[in-house]
C-alpha positions in Angstrom: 3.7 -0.5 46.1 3.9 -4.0 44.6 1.9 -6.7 45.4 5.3 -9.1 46.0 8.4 -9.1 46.5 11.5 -11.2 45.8 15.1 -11.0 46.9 17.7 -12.7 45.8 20.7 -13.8 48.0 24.6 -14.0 46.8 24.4 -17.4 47.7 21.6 -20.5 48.1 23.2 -21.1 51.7 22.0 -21.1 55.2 23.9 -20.4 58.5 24.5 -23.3 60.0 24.4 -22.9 63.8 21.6 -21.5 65.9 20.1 -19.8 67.0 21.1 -17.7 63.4 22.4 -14.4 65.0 22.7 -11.9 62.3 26.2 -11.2 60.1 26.2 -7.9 61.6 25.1 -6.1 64.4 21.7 -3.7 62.7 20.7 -0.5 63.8 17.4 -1.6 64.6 18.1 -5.3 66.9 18.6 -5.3 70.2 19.5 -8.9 70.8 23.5 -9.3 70.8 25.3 -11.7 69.1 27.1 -12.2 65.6 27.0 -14.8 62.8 29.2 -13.9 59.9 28.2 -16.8 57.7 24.0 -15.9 58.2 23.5 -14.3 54.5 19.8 -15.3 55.2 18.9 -12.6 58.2 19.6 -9.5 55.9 17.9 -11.4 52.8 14.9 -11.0 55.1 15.3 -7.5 56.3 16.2 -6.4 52.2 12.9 -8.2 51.4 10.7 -6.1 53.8 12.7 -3.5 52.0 11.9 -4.1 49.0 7.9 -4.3 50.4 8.3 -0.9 51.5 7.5 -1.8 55.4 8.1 1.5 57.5 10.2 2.6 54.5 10.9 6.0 55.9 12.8 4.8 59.2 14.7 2.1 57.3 18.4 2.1 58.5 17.7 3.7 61.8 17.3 2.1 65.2 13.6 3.1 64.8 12.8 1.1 61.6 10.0 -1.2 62.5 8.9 -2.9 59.4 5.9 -5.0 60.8 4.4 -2.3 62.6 1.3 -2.1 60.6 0.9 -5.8 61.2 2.1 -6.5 64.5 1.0 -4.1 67.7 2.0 -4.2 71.4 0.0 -6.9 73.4 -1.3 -8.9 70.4 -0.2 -12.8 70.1 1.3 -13.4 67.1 1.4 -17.0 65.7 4.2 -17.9 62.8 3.5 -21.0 60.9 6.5 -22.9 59.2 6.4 -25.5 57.2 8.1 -28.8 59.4 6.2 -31.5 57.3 9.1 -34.0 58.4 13.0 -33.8 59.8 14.2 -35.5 56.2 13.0 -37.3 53.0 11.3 -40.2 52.8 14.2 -42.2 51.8 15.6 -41.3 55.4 18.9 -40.9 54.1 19.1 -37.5 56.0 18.4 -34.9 53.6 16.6 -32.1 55.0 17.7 -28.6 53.6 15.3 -28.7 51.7 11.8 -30.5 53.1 11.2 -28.0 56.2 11.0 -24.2 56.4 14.7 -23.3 57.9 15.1 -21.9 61.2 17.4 -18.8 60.0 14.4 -17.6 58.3 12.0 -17.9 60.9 14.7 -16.5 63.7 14.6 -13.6 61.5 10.9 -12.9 61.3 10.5 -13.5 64.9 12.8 -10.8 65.9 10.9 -8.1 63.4 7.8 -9.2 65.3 9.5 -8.8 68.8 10.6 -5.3 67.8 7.1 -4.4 66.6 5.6 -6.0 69.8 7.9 -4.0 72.1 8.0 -6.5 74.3 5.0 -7.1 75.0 2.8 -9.6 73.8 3.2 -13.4 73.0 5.1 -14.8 70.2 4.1 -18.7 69.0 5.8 -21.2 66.5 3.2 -23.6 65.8 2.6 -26.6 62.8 1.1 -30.6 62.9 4.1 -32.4 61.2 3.4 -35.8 59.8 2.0 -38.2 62.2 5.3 -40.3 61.8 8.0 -37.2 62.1 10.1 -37.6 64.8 9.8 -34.2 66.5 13.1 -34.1 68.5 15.1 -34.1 65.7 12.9 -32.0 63.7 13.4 -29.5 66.9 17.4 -30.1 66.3 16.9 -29.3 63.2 15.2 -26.0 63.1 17.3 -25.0 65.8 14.0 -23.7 68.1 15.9 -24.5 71.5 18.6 -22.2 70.8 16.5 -19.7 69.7 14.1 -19.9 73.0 16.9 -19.9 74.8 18.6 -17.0 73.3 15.7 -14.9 74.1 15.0 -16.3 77.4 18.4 -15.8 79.1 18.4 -11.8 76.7 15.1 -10.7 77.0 13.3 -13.0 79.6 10.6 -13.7 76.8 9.5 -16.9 76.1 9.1 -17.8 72.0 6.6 -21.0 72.6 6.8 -23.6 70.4 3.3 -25.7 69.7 3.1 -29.0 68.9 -0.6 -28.9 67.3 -1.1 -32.9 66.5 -3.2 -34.9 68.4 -1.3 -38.3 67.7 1.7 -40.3 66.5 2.0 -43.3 64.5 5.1 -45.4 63.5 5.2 -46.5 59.4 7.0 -49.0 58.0 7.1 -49.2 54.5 4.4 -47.0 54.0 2.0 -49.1 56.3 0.5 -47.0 59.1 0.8 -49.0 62.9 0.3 -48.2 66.3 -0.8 -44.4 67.0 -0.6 -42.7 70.3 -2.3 -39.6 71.5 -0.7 -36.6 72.0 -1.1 -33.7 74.4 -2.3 -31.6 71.3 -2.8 -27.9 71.1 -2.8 -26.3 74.7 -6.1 -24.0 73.7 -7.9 -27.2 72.5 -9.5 -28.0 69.1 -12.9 -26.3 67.3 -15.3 -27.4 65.0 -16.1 -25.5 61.5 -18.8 -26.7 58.7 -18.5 -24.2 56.0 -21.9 -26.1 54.3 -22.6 -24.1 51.6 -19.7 -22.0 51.7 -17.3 -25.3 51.3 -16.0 -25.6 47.9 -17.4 -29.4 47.4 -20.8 -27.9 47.7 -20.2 -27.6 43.9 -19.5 -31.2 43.5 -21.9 -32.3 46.1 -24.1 -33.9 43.4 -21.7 -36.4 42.3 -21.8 -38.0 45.4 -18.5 -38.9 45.7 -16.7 -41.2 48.5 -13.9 -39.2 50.1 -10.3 -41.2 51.1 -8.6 -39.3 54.2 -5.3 -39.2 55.5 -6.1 -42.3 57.7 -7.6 -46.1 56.6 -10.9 -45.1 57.5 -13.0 -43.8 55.1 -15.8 -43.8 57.0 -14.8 -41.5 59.8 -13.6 -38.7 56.4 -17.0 -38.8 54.7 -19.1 -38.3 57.8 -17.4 -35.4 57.7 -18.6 -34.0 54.1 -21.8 -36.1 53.3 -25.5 -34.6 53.5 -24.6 -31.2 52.7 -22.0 -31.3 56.0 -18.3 -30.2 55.4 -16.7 -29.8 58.7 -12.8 -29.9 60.0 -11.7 -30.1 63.2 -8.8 -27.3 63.7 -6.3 -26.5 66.8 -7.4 -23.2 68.4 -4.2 -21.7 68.9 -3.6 -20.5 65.4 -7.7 -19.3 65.1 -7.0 -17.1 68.4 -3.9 -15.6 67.5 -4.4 -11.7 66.4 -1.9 -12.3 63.5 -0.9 -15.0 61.5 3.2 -15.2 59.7 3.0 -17.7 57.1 6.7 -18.6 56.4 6.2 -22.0 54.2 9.2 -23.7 51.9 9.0 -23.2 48.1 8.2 -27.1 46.8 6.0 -29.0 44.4 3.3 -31.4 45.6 1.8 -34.5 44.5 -1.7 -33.7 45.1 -1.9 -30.1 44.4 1.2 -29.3 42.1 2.8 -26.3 44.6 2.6 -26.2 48.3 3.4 -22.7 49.7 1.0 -20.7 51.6 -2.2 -22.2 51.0 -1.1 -26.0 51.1 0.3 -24.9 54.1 -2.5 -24.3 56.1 -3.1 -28.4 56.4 -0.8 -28.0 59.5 -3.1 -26.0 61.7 -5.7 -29.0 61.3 -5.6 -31.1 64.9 -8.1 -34.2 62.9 -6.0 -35.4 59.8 -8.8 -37.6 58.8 -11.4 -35.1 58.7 -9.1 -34.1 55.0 -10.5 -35.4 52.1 -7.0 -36.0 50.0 -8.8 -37.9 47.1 -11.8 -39.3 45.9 -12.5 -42.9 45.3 -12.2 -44.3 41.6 -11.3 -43.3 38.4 -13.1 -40.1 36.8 -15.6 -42.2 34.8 -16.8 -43.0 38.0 -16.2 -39.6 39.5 -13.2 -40.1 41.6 -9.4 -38.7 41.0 -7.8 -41.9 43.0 -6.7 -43.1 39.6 -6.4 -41.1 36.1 -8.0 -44.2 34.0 -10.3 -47.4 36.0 -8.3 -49.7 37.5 -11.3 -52.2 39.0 -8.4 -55.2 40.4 -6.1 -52.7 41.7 -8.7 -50.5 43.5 -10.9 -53.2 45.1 -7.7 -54.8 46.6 -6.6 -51.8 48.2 -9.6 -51.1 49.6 -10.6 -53.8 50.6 -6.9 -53.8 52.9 -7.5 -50.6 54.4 -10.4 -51.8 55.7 -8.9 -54.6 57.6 -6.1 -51.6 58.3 -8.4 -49.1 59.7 -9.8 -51.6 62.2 -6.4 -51.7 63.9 -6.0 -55.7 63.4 -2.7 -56.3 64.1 -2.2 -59.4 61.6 -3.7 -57.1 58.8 -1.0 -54.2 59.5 2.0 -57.6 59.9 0.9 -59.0 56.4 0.1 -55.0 54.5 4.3 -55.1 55.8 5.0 -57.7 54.1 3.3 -57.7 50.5 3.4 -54.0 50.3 6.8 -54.4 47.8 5.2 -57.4 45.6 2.0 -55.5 45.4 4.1 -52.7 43.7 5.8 -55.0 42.0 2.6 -56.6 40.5 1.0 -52.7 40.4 4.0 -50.4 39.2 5.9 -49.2 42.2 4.8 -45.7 43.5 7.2 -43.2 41.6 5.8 -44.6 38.5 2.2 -45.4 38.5 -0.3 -42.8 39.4 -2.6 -43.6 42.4 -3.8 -42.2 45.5 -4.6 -39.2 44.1 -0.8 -38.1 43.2 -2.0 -36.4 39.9 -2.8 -33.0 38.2 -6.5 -34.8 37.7 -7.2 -34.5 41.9 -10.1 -32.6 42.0 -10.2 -32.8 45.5 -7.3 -31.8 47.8 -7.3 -28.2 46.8 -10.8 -28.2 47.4 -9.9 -29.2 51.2 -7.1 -26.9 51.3 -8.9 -23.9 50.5 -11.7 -24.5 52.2 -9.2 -24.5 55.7 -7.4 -21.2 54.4 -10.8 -19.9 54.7 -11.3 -20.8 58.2 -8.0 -19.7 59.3 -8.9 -16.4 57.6 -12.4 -15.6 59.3 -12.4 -18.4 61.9 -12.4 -17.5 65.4 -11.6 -20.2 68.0 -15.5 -20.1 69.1 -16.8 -20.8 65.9 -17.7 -18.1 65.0 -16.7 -16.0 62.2 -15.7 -12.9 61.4 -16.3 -10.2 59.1 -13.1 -9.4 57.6 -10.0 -11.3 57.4 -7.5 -12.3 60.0 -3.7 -10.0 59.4 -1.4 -11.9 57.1 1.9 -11.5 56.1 3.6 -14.6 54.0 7.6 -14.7 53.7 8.5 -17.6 51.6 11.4 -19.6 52.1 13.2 -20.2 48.6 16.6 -20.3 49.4 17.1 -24.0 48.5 13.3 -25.1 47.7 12.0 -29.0 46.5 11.2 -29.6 42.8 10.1 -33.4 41.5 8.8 -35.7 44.0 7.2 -33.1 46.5 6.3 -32.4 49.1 8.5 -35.2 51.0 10.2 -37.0 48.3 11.8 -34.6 45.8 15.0 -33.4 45.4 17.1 -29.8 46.4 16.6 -26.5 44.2 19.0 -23.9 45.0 17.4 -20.5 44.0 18.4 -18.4 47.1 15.1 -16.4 46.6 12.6 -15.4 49.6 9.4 -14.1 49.1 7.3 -11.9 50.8 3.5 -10.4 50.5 0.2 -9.9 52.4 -2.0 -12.3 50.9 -1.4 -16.0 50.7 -3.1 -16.3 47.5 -1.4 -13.3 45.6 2.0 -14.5 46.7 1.4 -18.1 46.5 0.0 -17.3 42.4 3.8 -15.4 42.2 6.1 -18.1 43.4 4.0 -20.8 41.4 5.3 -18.8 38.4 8.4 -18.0 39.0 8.5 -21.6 39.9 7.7 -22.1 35.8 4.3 -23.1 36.4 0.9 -22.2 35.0 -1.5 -20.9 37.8 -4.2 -21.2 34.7 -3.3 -25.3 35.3 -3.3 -25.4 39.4 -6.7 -24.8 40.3 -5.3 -24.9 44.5 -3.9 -21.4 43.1 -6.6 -19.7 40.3 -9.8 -20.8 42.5 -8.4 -18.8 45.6 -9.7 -16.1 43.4 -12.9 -16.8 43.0 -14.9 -14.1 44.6 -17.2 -15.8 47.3 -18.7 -15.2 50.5 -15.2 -16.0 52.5 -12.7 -14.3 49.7 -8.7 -15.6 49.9 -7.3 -14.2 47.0 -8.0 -10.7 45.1 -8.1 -9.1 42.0 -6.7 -10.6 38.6 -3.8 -13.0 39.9 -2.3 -12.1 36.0 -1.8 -8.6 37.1 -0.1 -9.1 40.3 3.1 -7.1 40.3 6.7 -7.9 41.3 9.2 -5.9 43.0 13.0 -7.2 42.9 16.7 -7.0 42.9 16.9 -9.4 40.1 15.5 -7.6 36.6 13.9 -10.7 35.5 11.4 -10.6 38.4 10.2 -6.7 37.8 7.1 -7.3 36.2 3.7 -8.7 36.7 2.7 -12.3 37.0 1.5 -12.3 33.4 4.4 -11.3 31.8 6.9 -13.2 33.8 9.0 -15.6 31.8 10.4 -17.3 34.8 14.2 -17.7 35.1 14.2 -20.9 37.9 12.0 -23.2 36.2 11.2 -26.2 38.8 10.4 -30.0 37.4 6.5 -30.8 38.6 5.7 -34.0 40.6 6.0 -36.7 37.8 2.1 -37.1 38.2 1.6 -33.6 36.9 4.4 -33.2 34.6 3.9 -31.8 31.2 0.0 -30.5 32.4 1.4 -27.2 34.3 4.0 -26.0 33.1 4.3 -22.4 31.5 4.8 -22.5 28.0 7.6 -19.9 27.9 9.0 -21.6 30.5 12.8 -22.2 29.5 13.1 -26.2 29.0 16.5 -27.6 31.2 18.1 -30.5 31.2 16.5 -33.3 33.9 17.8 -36.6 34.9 14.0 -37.1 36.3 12.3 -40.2 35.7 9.2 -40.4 33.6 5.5 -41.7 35.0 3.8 -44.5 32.8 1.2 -44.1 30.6 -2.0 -45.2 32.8 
């Protein structure tokens, strides 16, 4: 049995009306209703195929592929990836920035067949704290889908919410935030300590830049030894987690998939270290060479910013454009972290995947890992500017596996990049305490209906290469890697 596997569709398309009902009527389903255009719903049954899930019963009203995952009574939570309901440009491009509901529709009914019925079934992520979650909602088509199963099956699919609060942004300036109801179960408290992957880098004693204006509140977090996150509860109490992320680049961790994912299920943004402070002469990863002027400035105005002064947040409005102008404007200049050099985000993101792994809503841990299953949405994927910013790839392809860090280390390749390069993906293999990852991530094998992907990780010469986040472009890339034409810009040399 492989390790992954990848199907390929006819067609980079998705179905465009939910709630997604299947081109044909299945052996297996039990909820009516027909969409001839959905090419997605049997990509993700031929995938669970391919991953040899109940293999025996396949094409029989008893085939139950997530059986050995998914029993009677247990609450299963599936995590999309619903960052934001378009690009940052707002011109209304989506397709390809959020998870799409066709392929979630599709997982939920394989876990409703292997929960018979019985048991709860949860959609769950912390978008950006300036998305606009009614049109994400539209979007993803989750109304439909409740509703389908509501007035079929009287089951209710719940859909979670898990941020704590809302801000507006105007031109990249954070204002007014309001709370939000939150996660219904509440939020829990984790300090991995010595099992945190800065306890490594402890020594340095480097000053941490969240996901908010104030520093202060992300380094009490990790300082003296202390390297806690504050996480919603519903994902830590659900018996099984269903990872189903969008295949993109990233601008602080070169992929995000499965394990860059996991950020969503955090209720405290702030408690995320995203960079640290400084050039690396001076032991930070804000900035690839010192940029004193530069850096003292923009401190100095997040300071004023994370006081909530009104007049600060008016004027940071106002000169944000000039002080590109007089800086190099963001798609050009590296800052902020937005480079292969960031030493610190994955550190943060695996720390959390360990958490959701052997965390239980209590605190407490446990003693093997939580059930997993990953199925990667690829059909039209993000490549450049990622995770928000970049522009469509049409590969068609969804992935599938058990282990975020296995399947995360195939789609990074097929992807044309070197996991050897993206330490997010080769240091989920280290073996510690609270393993993610296991085994060689070169040897991980392939499973297809495309020849080119029947083969391990190692030998893979990948037939979809994606263009990196300018900030990492030309550090990750696999050298066999076929080179294709790009109308992408170039970063400066800083």
């Amino acid at each position: 049995m492989s390790d992954v596997a990848v199907w390929k569709q006819q067609s980079a398309a998705y179905p465009l009306d939910p709630p997604f009902h299947p081109a044909e009527q299945f052996p297996e389903l039990r909820l009516s209703g027909i969409d001839e255009s959905n090419l997605v719903y049997d990509s993700v049954r031929q995938l669970f195929r391919l991953l040899k899930y109940d293999e025996a019963n396949y094409g029989t009203e008893d085939w139950n592929p997530l059986g050995w995952l998914v029993r009677p009574g247990l609450t299963v939570l599936i995590k999309p990836n619903m960052v934001r309901q378009e690009t940052l440009d707002n011109r209304g491009e989506w397709l390809h920035v959020i998870s799409h509901g066709s392929v979630v529709r599709a997982v939920i009914d394989f876990v409703y067949i292997a929960l018979k019925g019985r048991g709860r079934i949860q959609v769950a992520d912390a978008p950006q704290g300036d998305s606009n979650m009614e049109l994400l909602r539209q979007r993803f088509g989750i109304d439909a889908i409740q509703k389908a199963y509501r007035d079929q099956f009287q089951f209710e699919i719940e859909f979670l919410d898990l941020r704590d609060e809302i801000w507006n942004d105007r031109n990249g300036v954070m204002g007014d935030r309001r709370k939000l109801p939150g996660d219904p179960l509440g939020t829990v408290k984790f300090d991995l300590g010595a099992d945190s992957c800065f306890r490594e880098v402890d020594y340095l004693k480097r000053r941490y830049y969240g996901a908010f204006y104030d520093e202060d509140q992300t380094n009490y977090h990790h300082s003296e030894g202390r390297h806690e996150y504050v996480l919603a509860k519903s994902p830590l109490a659900a018996d099984v987690i269903v990872s189903v992320p969008k295949l993109k680049t990233h601008k602080k961790v070169g992929v995000t998939l499965n394990l860059k994912g996991v950020v969503g299920i955090t209720a405290d943004k702030n408690c995320l270290p995203h960079y640290s402070l400084g050039a690396p002469e001076k032991n930070g990863d804000q900035f690839p060479a010192k940029k004193r002027i530069e850096g003292s400035v923009v401190r100095f105005a997040k300071k004023r910013l994370a006081g909530g002064n009104r007049v600060a947040v008016f004027i940071a409005k106002m000169v944000k454009g000039i002080m590109y102008r007089i800086f190099g404007d963001g798609k050009r200049t590296i800052r902020a972290g937005n480079w292969w050099g960031n030493d610190t985000c994955w550190r943060m993101t695996l720390d959390l995947n360990r958490i959701l792994l052997y965390g239980n809503p209590d605190g407490s841990w446990r003693e093997t890992p939580k059930p997993y299953l990953s199925v990667i949405d690829g059909i039209v994927g993000m490549e450049g500017d990622g995770p928000m910013g970049g522009i469509p790839k049409h590969c068609g392809i969804l992935l599938g596996g058990k282990n975020p860090a296995v399947v995360d280390a195939a789609a990074a390749t097929i992807m044309g990049f070197d996991c050897a390069a993206i330490p997010l993906i080769n240091r989920s293999f280290d073996e510690l305490r609270l393993p993610i990852g296991k085994g060689n991530w070169r040897k991980i094998t392939i499973t297809s209906n495309i020849d080119e992907f029947n083969t391990s990780v190692d030998e893979l010469i990948s037939p979809m290469p994606f263009l990196a986040h300018w900030g990492w472009r030309g550090a990750i890339e696999l050298k066999n890697a076929p080179k294709t034409p790009r109308n992408g810009e170039e970063c400066d040399a800083v």
